[in-house]
N, C-alpha and C positions, 0 to 999 in steps of 0.2 A: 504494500500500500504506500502512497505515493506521501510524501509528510507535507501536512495542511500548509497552506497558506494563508500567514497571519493577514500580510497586508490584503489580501484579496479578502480575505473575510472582513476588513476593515471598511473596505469599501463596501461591500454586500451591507454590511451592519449600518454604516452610517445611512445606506439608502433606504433604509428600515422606517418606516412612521409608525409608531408605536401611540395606542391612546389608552387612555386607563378605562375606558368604558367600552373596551374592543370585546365582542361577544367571546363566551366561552363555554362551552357545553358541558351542561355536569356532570357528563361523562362521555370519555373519547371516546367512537366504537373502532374494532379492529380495523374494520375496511377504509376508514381513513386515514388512518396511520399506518398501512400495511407499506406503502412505502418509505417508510421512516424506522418501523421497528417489525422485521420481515420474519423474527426468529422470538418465540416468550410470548410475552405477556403482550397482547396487542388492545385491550379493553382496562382502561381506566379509569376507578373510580374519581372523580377530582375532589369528591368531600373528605376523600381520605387521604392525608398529607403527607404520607412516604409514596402512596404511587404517584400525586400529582406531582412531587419531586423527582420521581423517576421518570414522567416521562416529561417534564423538563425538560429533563438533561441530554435525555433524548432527542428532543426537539433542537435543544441548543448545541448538541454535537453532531446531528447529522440532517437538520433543518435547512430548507432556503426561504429566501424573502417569505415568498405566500404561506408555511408555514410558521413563519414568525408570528407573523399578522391573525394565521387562522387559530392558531393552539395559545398562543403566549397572551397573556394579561398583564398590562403592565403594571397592575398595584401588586399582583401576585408576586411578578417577578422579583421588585424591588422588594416587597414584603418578605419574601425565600432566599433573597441571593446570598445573606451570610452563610446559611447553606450547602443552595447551589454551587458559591464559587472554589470552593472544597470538592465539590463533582465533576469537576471541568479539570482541565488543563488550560497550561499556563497560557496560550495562543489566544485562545477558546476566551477564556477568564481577562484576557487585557482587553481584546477585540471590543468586549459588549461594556467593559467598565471605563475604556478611554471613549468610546460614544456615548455614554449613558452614562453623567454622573452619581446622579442617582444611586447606582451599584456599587461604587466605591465606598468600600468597607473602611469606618474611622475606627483605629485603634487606641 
């Protein structure tokens, strides 16, 4: 496998519109996500907060734009990322924190 491109995700990511009232279904079925997570657990519940964390991460490591948009919430996201950014890699983890400060975790 070919290793990610930071800057390209950087650009993907900034061209990302993210709104906090961006619809999300309270629960993902398989068939939409079957190409995002091809192999497990493909039905999430989202009122349950280790899967919706899992398919986060999901989302945020093998997502494009329209997935961003279609799965991601952005109170959720910002509300999960001390989290999430622990389930990510370091590419993955700068990409969405240097676009989005919001996710920048103050220690």
């Amino acid at each position: 496998m070919p290793p990610r491109d930071p800057a390209g995700l950087r650009r993907r990511i900034s061209r990302l519109v993210t709104s906090p009232s961006s619809p999300v279904p309270p629960r993902a079925q398989s068939s939409s996500l079957l190409h995002l997570a091809w192999s497990g657990l493909r039905t999430f519940d989202l009122g349950d907060e280790e899967l919706l964390l899992g398919m986060y991460r999901i989302v945020l490591l093998n997502g494009r734009r329209e997935d961003y948009t279609c799965y991601l919430d952005a109170a959720q996201l910002i509300a999960h990322w001390p989290i999430l950014r622990k389930m990510l890699g370091r590419g993955v983890r700068t990409a969405w924190e240097d676009r989005f400060v919001q996710c920048v975790v103050r220690e």
